[in-house]
VEXRO-846479 format. One line per field, with one value per atom (N, C-alpha, C): x, y, z negated; atom name; residue in one letter; residue number from 1. Coordinates in Angstrom, 1 decimal. Layout:
<sites>
u = X;...
v = Y;...
w = Z;...
site = CA;...
code = A;...
pos = NUM;...
</sites>
This chain:
<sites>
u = 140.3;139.8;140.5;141.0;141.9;140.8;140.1;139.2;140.2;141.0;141.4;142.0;142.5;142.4;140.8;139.9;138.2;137.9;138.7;138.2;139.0;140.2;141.3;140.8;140.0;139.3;138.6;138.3;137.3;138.0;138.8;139.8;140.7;141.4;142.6;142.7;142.2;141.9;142.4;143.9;144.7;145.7;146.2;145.7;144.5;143.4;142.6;141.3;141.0;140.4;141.1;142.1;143.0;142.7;142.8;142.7;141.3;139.9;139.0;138.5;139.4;139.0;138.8;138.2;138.0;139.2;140.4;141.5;142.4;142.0;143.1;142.3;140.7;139.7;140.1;140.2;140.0;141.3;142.2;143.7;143.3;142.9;143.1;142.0;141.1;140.0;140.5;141.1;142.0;142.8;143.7;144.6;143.8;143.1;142.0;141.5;141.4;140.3;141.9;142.6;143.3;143.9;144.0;144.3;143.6;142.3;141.3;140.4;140.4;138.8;139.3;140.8;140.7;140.6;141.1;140.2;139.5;138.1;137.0;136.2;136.9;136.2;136.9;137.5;138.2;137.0;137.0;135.7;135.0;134.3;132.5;132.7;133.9;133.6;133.9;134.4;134.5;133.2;132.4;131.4;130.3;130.2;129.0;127.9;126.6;125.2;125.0;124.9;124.0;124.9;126.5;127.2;128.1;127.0;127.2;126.7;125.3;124.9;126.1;126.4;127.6;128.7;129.2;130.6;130.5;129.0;128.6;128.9;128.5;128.3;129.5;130.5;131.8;133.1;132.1;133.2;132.4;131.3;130.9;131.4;131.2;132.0;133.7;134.2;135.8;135.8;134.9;135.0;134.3;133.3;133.3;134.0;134.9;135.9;137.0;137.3;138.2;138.0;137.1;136.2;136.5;135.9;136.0;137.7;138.6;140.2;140.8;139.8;140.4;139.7;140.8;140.3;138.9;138.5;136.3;136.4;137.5;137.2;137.4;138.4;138.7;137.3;136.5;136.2;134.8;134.1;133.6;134.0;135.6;136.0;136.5;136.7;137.5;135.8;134.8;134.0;133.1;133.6;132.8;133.9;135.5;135.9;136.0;135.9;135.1;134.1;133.1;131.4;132.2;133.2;133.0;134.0;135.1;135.5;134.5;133.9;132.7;131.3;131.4;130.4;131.7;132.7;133.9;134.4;134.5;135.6;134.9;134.7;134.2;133.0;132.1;131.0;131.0;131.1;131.4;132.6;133.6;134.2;133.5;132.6;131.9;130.7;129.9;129.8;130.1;130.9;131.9;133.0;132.9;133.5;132.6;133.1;132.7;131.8;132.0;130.9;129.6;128.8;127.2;126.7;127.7;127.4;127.8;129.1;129.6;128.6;128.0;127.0;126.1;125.6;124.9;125.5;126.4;127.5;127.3;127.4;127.5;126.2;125.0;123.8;123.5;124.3;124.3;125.0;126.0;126.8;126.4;125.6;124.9;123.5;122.8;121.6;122.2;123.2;123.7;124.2;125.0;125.1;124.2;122.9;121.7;121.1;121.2;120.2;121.4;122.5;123.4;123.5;123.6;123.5;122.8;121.3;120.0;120.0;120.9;121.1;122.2;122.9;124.1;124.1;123.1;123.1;123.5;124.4;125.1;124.2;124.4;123.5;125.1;124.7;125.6;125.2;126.7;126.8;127.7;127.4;128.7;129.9;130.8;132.2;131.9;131.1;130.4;129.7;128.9;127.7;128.5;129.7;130.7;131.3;132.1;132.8;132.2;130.8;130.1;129.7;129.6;129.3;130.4;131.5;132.7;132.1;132.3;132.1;133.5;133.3;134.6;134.4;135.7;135.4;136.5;136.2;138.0;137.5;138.0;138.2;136.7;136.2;134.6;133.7;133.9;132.8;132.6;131.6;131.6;131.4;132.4;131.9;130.9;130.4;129.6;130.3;129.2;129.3;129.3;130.0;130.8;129.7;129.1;127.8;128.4;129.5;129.8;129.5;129.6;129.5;127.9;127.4;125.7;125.0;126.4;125.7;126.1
v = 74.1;72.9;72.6;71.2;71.0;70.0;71.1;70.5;69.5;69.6;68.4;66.8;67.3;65.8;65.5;66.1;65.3;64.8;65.4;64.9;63.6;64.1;62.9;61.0;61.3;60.1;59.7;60.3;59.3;59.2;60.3;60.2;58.6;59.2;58.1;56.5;55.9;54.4;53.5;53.6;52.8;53.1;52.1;51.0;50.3;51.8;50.8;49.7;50.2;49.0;48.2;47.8;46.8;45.6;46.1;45.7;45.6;45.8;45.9;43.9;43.0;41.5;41.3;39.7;39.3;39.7;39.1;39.2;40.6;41.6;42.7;44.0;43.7;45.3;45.6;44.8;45.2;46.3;46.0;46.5;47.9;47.6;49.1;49.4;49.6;50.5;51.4;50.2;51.2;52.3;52.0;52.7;53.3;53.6;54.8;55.7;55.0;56.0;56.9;56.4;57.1;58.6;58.1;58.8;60.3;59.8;60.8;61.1;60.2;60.8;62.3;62.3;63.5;64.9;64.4;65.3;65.9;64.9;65.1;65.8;65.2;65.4;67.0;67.8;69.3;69.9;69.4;69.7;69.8;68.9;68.8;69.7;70.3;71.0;72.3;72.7;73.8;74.8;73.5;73.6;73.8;73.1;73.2;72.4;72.4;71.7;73.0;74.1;74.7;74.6;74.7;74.2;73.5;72.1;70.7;70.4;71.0;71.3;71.6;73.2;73.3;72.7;72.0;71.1;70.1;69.4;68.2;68.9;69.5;70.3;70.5;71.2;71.7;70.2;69.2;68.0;67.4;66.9;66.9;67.7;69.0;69.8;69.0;69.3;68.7;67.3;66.4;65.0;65.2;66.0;65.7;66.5;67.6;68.6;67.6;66.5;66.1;64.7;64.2;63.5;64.4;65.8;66.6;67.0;66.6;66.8;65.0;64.3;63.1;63.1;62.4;62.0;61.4;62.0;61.3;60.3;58.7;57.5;57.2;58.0;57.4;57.9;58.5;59.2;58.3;57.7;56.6;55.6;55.0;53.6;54.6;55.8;56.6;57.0;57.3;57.3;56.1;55.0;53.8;53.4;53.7;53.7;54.0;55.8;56.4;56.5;56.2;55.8;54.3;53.2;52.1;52.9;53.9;54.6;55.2;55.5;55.6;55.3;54.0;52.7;52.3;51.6;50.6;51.5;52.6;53.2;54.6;55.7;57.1;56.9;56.1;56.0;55.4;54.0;53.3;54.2;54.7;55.9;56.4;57.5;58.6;58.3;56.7;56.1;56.1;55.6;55.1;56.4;57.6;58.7;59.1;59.6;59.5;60.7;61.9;63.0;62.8;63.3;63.2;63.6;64.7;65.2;64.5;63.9;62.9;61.8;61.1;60.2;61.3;62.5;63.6;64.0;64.4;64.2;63.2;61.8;60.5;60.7;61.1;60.9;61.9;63.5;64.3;64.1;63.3;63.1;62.3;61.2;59.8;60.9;61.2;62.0;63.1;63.9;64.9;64.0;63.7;62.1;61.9;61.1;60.9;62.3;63.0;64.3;64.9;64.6;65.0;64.1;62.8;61.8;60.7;60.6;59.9;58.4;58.3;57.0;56.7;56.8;56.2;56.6;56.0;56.3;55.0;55.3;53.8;53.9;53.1;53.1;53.3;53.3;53.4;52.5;51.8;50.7;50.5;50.4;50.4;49.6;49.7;49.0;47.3;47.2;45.9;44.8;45.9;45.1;45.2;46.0;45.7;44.0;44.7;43.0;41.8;41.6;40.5;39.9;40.6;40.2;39.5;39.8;39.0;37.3;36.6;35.3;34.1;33.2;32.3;31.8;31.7;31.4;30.4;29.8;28.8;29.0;30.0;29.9;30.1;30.7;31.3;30.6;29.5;28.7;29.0;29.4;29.6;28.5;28.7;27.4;27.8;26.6;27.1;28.1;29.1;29.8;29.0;29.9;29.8;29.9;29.2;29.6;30.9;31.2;32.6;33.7;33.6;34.6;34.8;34.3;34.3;35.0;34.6;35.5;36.8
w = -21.2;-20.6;-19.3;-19.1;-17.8;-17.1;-16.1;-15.4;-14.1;-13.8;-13.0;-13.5;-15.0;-15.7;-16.0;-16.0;-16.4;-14.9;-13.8;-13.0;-12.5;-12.3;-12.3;-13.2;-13.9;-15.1;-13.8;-12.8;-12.0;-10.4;-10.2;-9.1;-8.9;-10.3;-10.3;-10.3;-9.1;-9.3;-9.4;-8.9;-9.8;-11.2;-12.1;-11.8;-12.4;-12.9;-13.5;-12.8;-11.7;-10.8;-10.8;-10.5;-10.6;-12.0;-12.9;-14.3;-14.3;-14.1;-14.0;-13.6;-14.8;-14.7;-16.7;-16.0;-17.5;-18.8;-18.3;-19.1;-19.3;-18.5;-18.6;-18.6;-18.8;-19.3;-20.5;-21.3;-22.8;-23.1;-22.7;-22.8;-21.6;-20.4;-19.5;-20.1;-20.7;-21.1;-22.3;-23.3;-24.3;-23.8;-23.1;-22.3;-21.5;-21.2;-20.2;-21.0;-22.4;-23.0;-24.0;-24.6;-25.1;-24.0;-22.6;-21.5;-21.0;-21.2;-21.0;-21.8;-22.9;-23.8;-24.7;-25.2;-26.2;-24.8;-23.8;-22.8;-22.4;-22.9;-22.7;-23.8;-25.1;-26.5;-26.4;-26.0;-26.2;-25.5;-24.1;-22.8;-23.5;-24.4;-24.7;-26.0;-26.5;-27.6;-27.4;-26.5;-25.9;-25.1;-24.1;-23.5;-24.5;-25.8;-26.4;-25.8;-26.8;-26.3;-25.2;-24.7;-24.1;-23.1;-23.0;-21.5;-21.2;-21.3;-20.8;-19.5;-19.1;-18.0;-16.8;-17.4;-16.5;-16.3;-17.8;-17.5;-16.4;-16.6;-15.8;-14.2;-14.0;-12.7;-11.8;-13.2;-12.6;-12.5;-12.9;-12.9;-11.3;-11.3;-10.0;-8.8;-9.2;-8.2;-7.4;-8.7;-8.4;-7.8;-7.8;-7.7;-5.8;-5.7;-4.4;-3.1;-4.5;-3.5;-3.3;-4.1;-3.8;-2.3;-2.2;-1.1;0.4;-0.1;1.4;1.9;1.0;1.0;1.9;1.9;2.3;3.8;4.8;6.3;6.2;7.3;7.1;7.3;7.9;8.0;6.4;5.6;4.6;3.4;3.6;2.3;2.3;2.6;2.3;1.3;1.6;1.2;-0.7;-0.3;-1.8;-2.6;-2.3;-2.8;-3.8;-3.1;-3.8;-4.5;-4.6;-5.5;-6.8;-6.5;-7.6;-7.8;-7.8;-8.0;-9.1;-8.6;-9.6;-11.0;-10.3;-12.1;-12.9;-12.1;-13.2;-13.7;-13.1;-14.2;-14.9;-14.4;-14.9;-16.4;-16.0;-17.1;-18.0;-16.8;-17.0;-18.5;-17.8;-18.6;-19.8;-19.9;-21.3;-22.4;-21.6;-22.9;-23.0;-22.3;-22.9;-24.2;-23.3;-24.6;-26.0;-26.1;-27.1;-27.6;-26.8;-28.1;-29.3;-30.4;-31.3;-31.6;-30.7;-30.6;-29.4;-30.1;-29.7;-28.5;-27.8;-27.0;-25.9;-26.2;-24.6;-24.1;-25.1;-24.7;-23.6;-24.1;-23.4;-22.0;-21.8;-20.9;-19.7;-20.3;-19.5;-19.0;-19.9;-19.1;-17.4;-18.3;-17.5;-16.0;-16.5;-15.1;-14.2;-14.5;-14.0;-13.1;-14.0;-13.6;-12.2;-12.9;-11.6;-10.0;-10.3;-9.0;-8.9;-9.2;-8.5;-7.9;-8.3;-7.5;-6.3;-6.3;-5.6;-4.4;-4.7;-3.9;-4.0;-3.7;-4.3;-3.5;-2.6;-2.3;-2.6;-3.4;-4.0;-5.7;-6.0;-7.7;-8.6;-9.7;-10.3;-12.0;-12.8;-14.2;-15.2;-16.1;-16.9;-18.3;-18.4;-19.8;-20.4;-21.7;-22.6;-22.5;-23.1;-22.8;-23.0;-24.2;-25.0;-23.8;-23.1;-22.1;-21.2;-20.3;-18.9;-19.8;-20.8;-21.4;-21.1;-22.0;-22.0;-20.4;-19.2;-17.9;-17.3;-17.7;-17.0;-17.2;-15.7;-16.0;-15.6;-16.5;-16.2;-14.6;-13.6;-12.6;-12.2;-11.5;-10.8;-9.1;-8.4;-7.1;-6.4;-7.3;-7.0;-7.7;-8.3;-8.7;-10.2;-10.7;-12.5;-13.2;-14.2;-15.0;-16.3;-17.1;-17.6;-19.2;-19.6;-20.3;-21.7;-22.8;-23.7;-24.2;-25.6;-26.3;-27.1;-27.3;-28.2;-27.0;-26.2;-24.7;-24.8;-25.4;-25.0;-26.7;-27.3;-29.3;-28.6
site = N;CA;C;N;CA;C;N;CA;C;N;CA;C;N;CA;C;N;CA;C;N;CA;C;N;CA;C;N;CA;C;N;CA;C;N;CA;C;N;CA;C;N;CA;C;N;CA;C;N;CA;C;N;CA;C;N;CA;C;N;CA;C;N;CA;C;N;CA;C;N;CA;C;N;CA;C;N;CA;C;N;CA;C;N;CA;C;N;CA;C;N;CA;C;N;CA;C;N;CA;C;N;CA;C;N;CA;C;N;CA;C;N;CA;C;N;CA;C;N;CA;C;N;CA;C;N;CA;C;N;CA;C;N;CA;C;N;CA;C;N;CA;C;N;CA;C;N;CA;C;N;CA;C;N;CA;C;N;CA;C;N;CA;C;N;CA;C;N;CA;C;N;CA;C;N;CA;C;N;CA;C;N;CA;C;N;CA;C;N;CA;C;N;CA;C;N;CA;C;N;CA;C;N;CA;C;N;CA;C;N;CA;C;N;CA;C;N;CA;C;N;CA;C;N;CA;C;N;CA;C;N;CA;C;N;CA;C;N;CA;C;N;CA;C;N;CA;C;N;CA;C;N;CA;C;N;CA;C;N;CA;C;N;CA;C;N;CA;C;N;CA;C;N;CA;C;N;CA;C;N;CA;C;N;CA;C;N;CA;C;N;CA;C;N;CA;C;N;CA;C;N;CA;C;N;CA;C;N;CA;C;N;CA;C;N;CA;C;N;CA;C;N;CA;C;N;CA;C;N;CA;C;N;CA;C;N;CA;C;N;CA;C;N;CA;C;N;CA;C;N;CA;C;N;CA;C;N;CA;C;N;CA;C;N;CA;C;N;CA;C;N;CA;C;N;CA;C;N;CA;C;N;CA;C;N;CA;C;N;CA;C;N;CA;C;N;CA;C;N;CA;C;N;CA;C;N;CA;C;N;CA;C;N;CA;C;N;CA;C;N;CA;C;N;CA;C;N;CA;C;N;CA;C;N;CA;C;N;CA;C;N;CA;C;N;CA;C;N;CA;C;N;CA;C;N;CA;C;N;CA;C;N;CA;C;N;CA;C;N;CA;C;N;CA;C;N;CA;C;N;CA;C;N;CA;C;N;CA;C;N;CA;C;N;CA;C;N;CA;C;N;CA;C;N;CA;C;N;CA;C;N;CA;C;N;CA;C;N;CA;C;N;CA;C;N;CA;C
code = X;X;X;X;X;X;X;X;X;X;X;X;X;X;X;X;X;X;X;X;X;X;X;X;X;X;X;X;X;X;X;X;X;X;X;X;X;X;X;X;X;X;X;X;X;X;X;X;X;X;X;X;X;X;X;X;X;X;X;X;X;X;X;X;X;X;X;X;X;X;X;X;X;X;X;X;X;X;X;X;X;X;X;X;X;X;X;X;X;X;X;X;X;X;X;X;X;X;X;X;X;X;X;X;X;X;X;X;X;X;X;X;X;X;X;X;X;X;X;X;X;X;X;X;X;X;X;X;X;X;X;X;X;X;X;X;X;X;X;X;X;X;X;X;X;X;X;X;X;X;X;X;X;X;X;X;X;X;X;X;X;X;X;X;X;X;X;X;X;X;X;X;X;X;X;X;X;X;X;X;X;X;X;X;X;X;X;X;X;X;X;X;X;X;X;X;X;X;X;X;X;X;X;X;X;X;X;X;X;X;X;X;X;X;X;X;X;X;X;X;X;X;X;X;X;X;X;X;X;X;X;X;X;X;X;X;X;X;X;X;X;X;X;X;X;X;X;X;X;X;X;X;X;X;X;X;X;X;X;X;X;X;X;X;X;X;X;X;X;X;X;X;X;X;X;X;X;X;X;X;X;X;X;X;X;X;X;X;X;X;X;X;X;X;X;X;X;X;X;X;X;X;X;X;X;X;X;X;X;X;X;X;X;X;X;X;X;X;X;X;X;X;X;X;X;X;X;X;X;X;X;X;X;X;X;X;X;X;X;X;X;X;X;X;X;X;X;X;X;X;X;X;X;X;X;X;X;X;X;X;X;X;X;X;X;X;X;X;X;X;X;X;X;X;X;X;X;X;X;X;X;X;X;X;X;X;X;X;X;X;X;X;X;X;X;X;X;X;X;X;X;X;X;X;X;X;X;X;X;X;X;X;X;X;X;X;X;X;X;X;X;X;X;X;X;X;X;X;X;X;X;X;X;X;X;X;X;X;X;X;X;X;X;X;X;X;X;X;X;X;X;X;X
pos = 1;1;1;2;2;2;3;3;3;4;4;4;5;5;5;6;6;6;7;7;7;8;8;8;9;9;9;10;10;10;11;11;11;12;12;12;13;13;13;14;14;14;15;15;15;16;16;16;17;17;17;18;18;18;19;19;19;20;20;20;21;21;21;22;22;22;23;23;23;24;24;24;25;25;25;26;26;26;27;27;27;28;28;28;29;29;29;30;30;30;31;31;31;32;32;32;33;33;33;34;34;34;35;35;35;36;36;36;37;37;37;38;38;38;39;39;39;40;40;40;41;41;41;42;42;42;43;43;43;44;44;44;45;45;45;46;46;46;47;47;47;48;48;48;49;49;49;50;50;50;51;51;51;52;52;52;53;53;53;54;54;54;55;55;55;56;56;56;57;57;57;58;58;58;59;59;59;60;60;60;61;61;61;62;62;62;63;63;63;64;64;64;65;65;65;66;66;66;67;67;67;68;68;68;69;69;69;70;70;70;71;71;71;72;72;72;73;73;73;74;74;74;75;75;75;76;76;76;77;77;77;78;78;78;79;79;79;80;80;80;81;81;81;82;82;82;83;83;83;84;84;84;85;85;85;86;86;86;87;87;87;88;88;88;89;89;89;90;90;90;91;91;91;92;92;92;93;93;93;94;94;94;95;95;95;96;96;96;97;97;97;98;98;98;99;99;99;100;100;100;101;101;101;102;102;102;103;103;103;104;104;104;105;105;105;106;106;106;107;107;107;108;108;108;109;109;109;110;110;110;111;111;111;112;112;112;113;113;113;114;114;114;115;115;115;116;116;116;117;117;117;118;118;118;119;119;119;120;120;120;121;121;121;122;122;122;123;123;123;124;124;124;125;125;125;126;126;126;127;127;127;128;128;128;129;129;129;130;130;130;131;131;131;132;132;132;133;133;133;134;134;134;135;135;135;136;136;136;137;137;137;138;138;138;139;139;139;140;140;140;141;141;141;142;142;142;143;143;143;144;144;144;145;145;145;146;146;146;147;147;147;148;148;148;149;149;149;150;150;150;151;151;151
</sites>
């Protein structure tokens, strides 16, 4: 198990923040997930149902060792970065891999973050429900919604 690529999935923010718009998710989420999920799927099969607990733990670990490695004005602005890799990206893959346990995983890691840091807790949603929120805009203003955007 290469615990710095599971962590790296929520480190590395560019360029998928970047790509994180209506027109260019669908393409970086593919390319995110091809990137890190057989990753993850080795992790959760390796760990097992009884140490997922710990995987969760030891990926937390790495994510806020890497926080304490950056200057203290900066580790604020890199934290809310990674807090959005993982609503934007981390989580909807874990979703969406095809073993049972990652869904278990995503829960574990959302839940661990809240108990680690109870005022900065994020929800987690599939790739489907991130998609469907994107709204058409021209220069801030929304226009109105597509009736297929609303099936």
């Amino acid at each position: 198990m290469d615990m710095e690529m599971l962590c790296r999935a929520v480190q590395e923010t560019k360029p998928w923040i970047d790509d994180f718009r209506k027109r260019t998710y669908e393409k970086a989420f593919r390319a995110y997930t091809d990137r890190f999920g057989p990753s993850y799927l080795e992790a959760v099969g390796e760990a097992g149902e009884e140490g997922l607990q710990r995987l969760a733990g030891e990926i937390l670990d790495g994510i806020e060792a890497g926080w304490k490695r950056q200057r203290p004005w900066n580790r604020a602005a890199v934290r809310v970065m990674e807090k959005q890799m993982a609503v934007d990206y981390l989580s909807p893959m874990l979703l969406e891999l095809p073993e049972p346990m990652c869904q278990t995983l995503c829960e574990m890691l959302r839940d661990g973050w809240t108990a680690r840091w109870p005022k900065d807790t994020y929800g987690a949603a599939t790739y489907q429900e991130l998609k469907r929120g994107f709204r058409d805009t021209i220069m801030g203003i929304e226009l109105g919604r597509r009736r297929r955007d609303e099936e």
